[in-house]
N, C-alpha and C positions, 0 to 999 in steps of 0.2 A: 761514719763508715765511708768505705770508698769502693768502688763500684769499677771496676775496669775489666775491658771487651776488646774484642778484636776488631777495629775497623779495616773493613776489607775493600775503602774505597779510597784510602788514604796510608792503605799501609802500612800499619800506628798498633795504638792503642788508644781508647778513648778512656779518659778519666775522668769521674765524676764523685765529688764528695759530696756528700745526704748528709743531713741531718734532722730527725723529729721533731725535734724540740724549738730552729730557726732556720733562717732562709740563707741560703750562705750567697753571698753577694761580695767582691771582692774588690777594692780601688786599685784599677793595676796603674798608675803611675806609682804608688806608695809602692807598690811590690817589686815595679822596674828599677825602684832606688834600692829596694834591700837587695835584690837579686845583683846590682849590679856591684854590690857594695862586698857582695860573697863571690866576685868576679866572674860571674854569665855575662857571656856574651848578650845585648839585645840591640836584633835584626831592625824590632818595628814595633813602633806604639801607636796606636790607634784609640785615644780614652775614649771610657765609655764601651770600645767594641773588642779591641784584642791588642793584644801582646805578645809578640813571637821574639822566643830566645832562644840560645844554646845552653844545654846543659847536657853536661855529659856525655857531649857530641853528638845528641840528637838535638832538632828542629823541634821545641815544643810550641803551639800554640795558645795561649791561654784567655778566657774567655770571663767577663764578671760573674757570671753564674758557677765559676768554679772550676769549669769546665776544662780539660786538658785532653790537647792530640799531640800524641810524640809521634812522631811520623818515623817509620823503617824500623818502628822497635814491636817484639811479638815477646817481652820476656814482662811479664806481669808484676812479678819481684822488682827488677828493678825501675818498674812506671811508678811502682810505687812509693819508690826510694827519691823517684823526682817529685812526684807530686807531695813527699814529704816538705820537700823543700820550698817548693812552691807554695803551701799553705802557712809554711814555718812563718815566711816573709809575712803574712795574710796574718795572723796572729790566730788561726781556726786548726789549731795541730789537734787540739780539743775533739776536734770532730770523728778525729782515727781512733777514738778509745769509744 
């Protein structure tokens, strides 16, 4: 499942994907190669702490915990449509059903 809010201190949307059953933990170099590989732009890699790309012309942040801020976006449909992809690269698409 995926869990997204309005953060009103960044502008965004926060995005978090859950799951019951495992602890969704995510290697972003491996996801910096798919992502870059599906042509995102990426700003900055930080292993271990964060991930900042372009998709879709927003600023996303990405976090090992799963964790997603699009920053200047309020359309919950389409946060959802990036953090599809962003998990897509994560091999946890799993987790949206």
């Amino acid at each position: 499942m995926i869990i997204a809010k309005a953060c009103v201190t960044m502008k965004g949307l926060v995005i978090q994907p859950y799951s019951w059953e495992r602890e969704i933990k995510i290697d972003l170099i491996k996801i910096s190669r798919c992502l870059k590989e599906n042509g995102v732009k990426i700003k900055k890699i930080i292993p271990q702490m964060l991930l900042i790309a372009e998709i879709g012309g927003y600023e996303v942040s990405i976090y090992p915990s799963g964790k997603l801020i699009i920053k200047l976006l309020e359309d919950s449909k389409k946060g959802k449509e990036i953090a599809k992809e962003v998990l897509g690269c994560a091999d946890l698409l799993d987790v949206l059903e």
